[in-house]
MDTraj code that builds the backbone (N, CA, C; nanometers):
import mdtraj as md
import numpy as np

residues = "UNK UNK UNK UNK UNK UNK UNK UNK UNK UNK UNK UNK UNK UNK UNK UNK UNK UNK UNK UNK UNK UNK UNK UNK UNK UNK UNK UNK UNK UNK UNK UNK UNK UNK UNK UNK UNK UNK UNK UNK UNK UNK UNK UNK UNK UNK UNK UNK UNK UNK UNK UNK UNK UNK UNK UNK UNK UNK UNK UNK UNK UNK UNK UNK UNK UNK UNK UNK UNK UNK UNK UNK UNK UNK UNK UNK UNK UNK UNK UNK UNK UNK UNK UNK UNK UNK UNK UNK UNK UNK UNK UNK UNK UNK UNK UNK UNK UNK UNK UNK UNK UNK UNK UNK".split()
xyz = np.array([
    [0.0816, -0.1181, 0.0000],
    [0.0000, 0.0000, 0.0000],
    [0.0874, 0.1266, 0.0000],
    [0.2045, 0.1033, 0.0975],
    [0.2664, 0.2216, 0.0916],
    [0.3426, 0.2784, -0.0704],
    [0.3541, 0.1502, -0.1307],
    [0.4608, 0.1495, -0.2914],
    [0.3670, 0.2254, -0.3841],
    [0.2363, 0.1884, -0.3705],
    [0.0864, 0.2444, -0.4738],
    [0.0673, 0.3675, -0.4380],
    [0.0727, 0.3614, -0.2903],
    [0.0210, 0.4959, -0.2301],
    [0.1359, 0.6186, -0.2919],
    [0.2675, 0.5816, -0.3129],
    [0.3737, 0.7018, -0.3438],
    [0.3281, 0.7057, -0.4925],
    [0.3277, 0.6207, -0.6030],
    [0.3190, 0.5955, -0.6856],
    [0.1968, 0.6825, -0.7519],
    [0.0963, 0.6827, -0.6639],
    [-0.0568, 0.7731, -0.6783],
    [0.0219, 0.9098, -0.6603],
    [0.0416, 0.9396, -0.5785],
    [0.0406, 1.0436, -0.5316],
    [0.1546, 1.1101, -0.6056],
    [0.2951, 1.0437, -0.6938],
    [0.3836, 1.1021, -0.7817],
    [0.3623, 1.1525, -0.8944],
    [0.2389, 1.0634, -0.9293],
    [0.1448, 1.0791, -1.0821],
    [0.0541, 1.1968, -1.0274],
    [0.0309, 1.2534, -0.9378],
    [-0.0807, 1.3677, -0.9213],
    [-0.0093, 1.4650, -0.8973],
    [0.1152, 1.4389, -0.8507],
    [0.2149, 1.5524, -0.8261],
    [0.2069, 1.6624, -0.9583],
    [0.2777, 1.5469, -1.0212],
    [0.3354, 1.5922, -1.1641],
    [0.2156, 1.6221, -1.2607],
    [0.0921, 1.5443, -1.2707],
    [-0.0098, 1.6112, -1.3800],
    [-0.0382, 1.7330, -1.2772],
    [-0.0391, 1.7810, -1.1939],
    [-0.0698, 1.9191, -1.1111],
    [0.0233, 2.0101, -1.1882],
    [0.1283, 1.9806, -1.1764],
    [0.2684, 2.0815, -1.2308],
    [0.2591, 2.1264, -1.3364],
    [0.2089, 1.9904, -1.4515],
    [0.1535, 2.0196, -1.5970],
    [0.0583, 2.0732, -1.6259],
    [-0.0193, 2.0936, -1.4795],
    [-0.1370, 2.1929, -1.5455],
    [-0.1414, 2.3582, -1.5233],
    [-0.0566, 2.3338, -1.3959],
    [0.0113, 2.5055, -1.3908],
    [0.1105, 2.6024, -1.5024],
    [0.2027, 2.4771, -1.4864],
    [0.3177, 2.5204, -1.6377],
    [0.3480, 2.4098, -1.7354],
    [0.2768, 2.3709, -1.8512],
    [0.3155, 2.2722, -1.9566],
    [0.4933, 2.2563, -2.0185],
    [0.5829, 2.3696, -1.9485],
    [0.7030, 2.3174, -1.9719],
    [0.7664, 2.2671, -1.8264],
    [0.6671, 2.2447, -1.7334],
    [0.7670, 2.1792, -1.6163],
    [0.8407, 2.0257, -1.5587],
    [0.9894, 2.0206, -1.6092],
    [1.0079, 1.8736, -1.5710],
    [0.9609, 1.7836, -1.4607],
    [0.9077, 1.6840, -1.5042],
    [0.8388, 1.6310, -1.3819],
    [0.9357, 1.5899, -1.2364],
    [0.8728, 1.5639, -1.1373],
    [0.9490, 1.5331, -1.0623],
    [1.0022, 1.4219, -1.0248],
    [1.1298, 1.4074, -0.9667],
    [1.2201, 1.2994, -0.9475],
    [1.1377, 1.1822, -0.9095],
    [1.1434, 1.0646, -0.9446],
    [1.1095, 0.9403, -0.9221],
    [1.1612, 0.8830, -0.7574],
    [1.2287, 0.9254, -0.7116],
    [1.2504, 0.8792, -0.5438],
    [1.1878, 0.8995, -0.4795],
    [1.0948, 0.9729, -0.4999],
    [1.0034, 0.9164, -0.3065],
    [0.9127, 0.8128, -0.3562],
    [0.8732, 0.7791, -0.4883],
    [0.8560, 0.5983, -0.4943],
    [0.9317, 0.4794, -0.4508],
    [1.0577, 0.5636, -0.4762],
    [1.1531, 0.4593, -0.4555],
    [1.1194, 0.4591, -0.3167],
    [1.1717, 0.5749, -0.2253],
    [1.1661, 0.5521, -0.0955],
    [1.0615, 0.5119, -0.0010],
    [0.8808, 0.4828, -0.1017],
    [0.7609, 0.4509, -0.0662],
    [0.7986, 0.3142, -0.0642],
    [0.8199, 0.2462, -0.2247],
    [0.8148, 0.0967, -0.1678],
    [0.9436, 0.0255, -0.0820],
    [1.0558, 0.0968, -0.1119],
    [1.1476, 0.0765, 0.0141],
    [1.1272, 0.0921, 0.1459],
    [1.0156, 0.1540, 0.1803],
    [0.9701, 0.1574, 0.3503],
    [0.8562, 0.0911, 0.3675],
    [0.7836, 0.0251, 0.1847],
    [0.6510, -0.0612, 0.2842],
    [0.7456, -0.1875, 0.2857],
    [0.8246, -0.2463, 0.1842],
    [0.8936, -0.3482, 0.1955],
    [0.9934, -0.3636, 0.3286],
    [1.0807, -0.2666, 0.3765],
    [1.1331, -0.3058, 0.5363],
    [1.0182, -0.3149, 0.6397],
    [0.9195, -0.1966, 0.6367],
    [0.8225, -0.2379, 0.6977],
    [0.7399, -0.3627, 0.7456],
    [0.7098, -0.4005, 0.6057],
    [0.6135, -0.5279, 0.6215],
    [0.7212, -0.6570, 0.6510],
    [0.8455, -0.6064, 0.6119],
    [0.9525, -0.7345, 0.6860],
    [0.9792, -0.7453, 0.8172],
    [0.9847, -0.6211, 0.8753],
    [0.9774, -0.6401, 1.0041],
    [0.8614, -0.6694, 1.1154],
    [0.7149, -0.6002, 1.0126],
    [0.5884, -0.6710, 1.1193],
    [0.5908, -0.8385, 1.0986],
    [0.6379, -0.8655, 1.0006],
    [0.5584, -0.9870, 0.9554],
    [0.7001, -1.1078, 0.9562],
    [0.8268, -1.0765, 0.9854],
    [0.8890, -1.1793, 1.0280],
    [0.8648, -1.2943, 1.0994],
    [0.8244, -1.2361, 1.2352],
    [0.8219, -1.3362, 1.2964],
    [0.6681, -1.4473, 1.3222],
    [0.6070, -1.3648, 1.1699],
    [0.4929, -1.4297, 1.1882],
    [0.4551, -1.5394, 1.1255],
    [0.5002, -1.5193, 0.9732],
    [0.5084, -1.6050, 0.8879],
    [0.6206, -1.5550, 0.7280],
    [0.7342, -1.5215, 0.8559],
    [0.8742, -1.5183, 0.7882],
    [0.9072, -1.4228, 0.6606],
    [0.8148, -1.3519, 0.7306],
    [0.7789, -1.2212, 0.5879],
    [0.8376, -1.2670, 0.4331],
    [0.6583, -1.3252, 0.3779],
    [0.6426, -1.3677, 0.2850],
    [0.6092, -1.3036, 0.2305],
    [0.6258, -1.1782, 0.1738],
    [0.5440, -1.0623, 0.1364],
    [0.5738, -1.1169, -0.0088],
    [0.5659, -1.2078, -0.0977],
    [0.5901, -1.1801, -0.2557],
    [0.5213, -1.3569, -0.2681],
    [0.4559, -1.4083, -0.3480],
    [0.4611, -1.5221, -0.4024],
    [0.5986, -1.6042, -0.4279],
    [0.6774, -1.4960, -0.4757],
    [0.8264, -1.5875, -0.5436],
    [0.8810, -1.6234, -0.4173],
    [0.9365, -1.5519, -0.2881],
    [0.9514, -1.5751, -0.2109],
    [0.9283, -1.7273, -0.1379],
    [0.7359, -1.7618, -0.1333],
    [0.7076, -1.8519, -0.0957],
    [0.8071, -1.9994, -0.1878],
    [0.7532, -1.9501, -0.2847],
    [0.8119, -2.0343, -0.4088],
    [0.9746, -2.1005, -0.3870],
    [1.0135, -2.0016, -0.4009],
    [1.1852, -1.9933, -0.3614],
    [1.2091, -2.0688, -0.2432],
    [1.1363, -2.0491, -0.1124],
    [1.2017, -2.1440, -0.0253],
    [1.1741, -2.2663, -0.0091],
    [1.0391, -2.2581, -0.0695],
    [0.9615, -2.4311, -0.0709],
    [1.0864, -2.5210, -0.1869],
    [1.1291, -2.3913, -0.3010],
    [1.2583, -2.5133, -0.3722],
    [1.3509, -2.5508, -0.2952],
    [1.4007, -2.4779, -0.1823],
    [1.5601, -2.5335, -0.1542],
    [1.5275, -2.5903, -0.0389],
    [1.3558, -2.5925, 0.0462],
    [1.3950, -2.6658, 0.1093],
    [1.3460, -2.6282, 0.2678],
    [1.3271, -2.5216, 0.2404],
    [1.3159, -2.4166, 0.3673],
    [1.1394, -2.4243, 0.4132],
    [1.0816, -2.4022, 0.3467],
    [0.9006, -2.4255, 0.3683],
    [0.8199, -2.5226, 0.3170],
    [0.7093, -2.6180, 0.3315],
    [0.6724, -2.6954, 0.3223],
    [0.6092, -2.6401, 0.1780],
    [0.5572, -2.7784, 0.1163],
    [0.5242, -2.7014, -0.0419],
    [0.3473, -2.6862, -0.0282],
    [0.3246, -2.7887, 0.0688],
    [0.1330, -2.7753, 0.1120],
    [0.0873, -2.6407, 0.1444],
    [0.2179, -2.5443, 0.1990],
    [0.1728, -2.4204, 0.2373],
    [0.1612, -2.3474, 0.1452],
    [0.2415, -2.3572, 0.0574],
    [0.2302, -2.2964, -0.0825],
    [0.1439, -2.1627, -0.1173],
    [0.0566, -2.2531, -0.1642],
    [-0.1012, -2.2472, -0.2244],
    [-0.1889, -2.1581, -0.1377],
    [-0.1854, -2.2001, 0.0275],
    [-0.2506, -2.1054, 0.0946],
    [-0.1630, -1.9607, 0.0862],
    [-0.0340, -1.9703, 0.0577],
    [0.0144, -1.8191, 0.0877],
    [0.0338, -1.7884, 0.0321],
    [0.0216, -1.7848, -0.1043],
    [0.0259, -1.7267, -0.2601],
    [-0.1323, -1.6532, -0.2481],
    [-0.2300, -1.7464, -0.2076],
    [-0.4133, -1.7147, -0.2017],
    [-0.3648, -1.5524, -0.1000],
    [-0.3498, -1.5807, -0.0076],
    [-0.3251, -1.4858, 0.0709],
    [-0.2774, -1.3730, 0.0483],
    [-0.1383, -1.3663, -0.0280],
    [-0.0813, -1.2657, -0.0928],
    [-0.1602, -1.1843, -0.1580],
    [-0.2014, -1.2395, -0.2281],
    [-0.2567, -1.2039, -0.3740],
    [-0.3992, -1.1465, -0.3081],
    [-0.4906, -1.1621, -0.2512],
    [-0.5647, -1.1165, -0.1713],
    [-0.5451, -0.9675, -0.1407],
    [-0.4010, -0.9908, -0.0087],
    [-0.3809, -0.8623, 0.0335],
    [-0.3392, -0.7475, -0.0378],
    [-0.2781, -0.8166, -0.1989],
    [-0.2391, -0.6956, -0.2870],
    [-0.3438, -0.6495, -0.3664],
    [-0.4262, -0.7150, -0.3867],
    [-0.5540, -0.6525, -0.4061],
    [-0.6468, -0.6273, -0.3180],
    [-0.6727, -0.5881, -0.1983],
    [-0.6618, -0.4975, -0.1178],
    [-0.6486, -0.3626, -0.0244],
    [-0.4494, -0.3778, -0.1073],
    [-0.4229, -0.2667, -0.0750],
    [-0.4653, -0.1718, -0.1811],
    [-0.4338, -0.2394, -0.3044],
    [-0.4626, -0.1547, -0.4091],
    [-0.5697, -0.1280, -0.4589],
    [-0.6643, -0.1827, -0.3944],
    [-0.8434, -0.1442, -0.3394],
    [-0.8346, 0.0361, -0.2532],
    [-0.7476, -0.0074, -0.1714],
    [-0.7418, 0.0976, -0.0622],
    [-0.6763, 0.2377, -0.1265],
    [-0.5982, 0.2316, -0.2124],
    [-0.4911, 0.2911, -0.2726],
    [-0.5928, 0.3518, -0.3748],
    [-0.6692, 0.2608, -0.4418],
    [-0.7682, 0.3657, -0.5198],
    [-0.8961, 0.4328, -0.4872],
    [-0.9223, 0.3660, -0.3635],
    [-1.0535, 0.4579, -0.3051],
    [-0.9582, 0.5992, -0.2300],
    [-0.8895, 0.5528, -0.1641],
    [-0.8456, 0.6678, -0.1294],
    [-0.8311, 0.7862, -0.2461],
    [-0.7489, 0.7931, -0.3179],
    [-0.7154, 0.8527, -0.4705],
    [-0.7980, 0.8334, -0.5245],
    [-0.9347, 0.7984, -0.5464],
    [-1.0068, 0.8364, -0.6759],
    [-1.0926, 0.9683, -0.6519],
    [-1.1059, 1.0642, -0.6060],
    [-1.1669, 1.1739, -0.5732],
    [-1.0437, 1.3050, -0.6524],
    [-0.9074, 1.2283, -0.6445],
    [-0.7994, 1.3789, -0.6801],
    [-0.7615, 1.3247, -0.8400],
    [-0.8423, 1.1894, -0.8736],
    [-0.7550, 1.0671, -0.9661],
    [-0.8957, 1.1499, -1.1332],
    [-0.9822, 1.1580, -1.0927],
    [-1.1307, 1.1681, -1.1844],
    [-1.0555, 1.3114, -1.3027],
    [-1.0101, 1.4111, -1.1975],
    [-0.9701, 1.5252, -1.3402],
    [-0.8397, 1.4434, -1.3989],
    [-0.7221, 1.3726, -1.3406],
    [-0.6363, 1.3624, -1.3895],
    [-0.6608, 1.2569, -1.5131],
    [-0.7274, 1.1585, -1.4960],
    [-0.7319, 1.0785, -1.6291],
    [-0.7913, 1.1200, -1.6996],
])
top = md.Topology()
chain = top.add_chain()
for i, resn in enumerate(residues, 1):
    res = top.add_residue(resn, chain, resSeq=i)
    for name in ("N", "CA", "C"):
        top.add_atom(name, md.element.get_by_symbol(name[0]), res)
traj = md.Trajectory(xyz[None], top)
């Protein structure tokens, strides 16, 4: 949520800028960077010790190959994932669709 949430809010930055002055370079791409770089340490550190911060499908994937997680779990935590990223990005557009309607 936090990676979408910068991501929204970089794209409204910049069509704002373009609508004040049509020659203004948009702005720098890092505080996306630094959005999904703080939901990703974030959600590694709530969710370590819970269920080994699985925050990605590949992840799950990856350790069930070498060995590390059972492969039955799989399936439930891929369902799960995928859930919560649609979700957030439920949340990410209700929030933003009220500033989102002039920009598209």
């Amino acid at each position: 949520m936090l990676g979408d949430g910068s991501v929204a809010q970089w794209v409204l930055i910049n069509n704002h800028r373009k609508l004040n002055d049509p020659t203004a370079a948009p702005e720098p791409f890092l505080s996306v960077n630094f959005g999904y770089g703080a939901g990703v340490a974030f959600g590694c550190y709530l969710a370590a010790g819970i269920s080994g911060a699985h925050m990605n499908p590949a992840v799950s994937v990856a350790l069930a190959v070498v060995g590390k997680f059972s492969w039955w779990k799989v399936p439930k935590y891929i369902v799960a994932q995928m859930i919560g990223a649609f979700l957030g990005a439920l949340l990410v557009f209700l929030v933003y669709i009220g500033r989102c309607k002039g920009a598209i």
